[in-house]
GUROPA-999891 format. One record per residue: x, y, z of N, C-alpha, C in turn; residue in three letters; residue number from 0. Coordinates in nm, 2 decimals. Example, Ala and Ser with C-alpha at 12.3 -4.5 7.8 and 13.67 -1.06 7.14 Angstrom:
BEGIN
   n_c1   n_c2   n_c3  ca_c1  ca_c2  ca_c3   c_c1   c_c2   c_c3 resn resi
   1.32  -0.57   0.78   1.23  -0.45   0.78   1.32  -0.33   0.78  ALA    0
   1.28  -0.22   0.71   1.37  -0.11   0.71   1.29   0.00   0.79  SER    1
//
This chain:
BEGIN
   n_c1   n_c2   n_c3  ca_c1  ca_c2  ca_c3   c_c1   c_c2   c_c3 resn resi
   3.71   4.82   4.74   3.63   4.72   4.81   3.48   4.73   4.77  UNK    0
   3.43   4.64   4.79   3.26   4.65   4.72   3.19   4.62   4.87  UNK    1
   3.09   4.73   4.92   3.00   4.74   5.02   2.85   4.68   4.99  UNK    2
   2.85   4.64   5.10   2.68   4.59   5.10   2.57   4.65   5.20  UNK    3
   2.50   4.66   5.17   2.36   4.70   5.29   2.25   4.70   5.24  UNK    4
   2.15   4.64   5.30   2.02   4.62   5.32   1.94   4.67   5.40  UNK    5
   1.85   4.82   5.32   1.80   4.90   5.39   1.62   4.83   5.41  UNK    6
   1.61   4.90   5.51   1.42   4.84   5.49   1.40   4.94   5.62  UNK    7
   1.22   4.94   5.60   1.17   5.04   5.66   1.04   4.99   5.63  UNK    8
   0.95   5.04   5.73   0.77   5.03   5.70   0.73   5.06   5.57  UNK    9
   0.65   5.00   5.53   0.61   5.10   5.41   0.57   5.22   5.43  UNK   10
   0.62   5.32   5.38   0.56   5.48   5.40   0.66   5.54   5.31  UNK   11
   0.66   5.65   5.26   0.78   5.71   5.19   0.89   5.71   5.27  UNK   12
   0.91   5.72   5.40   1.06   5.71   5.48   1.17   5.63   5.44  UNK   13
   1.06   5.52   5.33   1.17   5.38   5.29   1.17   5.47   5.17  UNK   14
   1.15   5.48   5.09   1.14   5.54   4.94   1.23   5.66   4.97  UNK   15
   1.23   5.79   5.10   1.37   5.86   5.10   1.47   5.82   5.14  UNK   16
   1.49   5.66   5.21   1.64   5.60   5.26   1.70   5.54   5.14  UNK   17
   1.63   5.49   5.01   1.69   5.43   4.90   1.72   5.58   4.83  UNK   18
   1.64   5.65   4.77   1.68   5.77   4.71   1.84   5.84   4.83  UNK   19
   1.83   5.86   4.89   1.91   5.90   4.97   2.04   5.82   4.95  UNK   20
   2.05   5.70   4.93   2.15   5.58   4.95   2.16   5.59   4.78  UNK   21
   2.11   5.60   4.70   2.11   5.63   4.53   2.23   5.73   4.48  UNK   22
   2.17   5.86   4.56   2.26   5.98   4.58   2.38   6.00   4.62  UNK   23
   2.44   5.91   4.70   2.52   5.88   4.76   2.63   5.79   4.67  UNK   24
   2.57   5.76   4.61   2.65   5.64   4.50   2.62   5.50   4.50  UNK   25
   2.50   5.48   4.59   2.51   5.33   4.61   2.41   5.28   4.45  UNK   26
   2.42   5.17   4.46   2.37   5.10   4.34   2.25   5.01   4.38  UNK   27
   2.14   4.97   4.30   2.05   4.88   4.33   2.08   4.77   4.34  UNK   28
   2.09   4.68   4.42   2.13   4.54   4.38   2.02   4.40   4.38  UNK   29
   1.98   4.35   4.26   1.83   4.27   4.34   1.72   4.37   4.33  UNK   30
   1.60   4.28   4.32   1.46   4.33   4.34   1.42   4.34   4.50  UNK   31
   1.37   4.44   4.49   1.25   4.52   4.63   1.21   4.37   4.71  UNK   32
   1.19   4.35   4.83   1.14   4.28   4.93   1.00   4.35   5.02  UNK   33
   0.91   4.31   4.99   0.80   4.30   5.04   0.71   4.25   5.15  UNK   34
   0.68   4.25   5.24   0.67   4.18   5.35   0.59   4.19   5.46  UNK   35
   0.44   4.11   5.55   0.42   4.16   5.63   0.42   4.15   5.76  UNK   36
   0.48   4.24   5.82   0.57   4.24   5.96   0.38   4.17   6.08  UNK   37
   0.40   4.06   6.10   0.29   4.03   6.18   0.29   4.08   6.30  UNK   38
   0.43   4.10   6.35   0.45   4.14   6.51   0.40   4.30   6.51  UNK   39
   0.39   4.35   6.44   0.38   4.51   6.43   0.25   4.52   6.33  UNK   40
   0.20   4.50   6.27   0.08   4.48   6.21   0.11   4.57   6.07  UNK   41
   0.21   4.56   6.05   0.24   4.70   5.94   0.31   4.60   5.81  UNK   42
   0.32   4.63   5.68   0.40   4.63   5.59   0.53   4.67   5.57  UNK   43
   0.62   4.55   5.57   0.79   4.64   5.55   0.82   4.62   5.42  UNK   44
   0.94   4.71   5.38   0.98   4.68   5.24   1.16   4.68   5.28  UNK   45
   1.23   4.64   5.18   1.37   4.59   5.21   1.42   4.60   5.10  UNK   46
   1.54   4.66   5.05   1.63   4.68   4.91   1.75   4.66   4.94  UNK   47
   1.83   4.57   4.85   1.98   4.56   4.91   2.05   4.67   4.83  UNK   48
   2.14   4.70   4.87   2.23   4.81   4.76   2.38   4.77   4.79  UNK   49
   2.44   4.81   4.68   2.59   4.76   4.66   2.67   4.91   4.65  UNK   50
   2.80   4.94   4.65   2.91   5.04   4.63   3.04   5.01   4.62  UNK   51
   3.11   5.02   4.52   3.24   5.03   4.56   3.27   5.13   4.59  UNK   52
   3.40   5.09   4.66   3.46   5.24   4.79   3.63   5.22   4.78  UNK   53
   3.66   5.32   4.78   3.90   5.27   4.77   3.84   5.21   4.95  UNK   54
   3.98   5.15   4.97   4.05   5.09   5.08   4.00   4.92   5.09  UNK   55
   4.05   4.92   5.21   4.01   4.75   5.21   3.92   4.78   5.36  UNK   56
   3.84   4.66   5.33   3.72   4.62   5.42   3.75   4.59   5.54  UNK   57
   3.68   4.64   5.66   3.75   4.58   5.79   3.56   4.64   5.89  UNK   58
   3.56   4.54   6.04   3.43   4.53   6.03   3.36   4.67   6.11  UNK   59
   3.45   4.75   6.15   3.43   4.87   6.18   3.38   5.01   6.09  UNK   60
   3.33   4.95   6.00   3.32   5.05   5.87   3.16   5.06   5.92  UNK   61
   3.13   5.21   5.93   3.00   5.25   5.92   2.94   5.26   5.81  UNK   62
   2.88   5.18   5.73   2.80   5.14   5.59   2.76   5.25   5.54  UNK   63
   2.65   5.29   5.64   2.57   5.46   5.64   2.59   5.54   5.59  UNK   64
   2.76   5.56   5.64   2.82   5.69   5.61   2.90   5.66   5.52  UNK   65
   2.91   5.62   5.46   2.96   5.54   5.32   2.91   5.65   5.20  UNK   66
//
């Protein structure tokens, strides 16, 4: 099955170790970086989709995360 997730986080390195982190793990880059400024919070977000294939079949109880 092929997984999807879209991580994002403030700008700060915290986003920069959730993608490294999610890299390591096996996920794949999918798409260019998302840039963004959050007006409600006064801060800059950033957003990456990543892809994985995984054995079994998909069902909606699957924790992405821990993937």
């Amino acid at each position: 099955m092929q997984l999807y997730r879209f991580l994002s986080a403030d700008d700060t390195s915290e986003f920069c170790h959730k993608v490294t982190a999610a890299l390591n793990k096996g996920w794949v880059l999918h798409g260019s970086p998302t840039y963004a400024f959050d007006a409600a919070n006064g801060v800059m977000r950033c957003g990456q989709a990543v892809t994985k294939d995984a054995p079994g079949d998909y069902h909606p109880d699957i924790k992405l995360g821990e993937q």
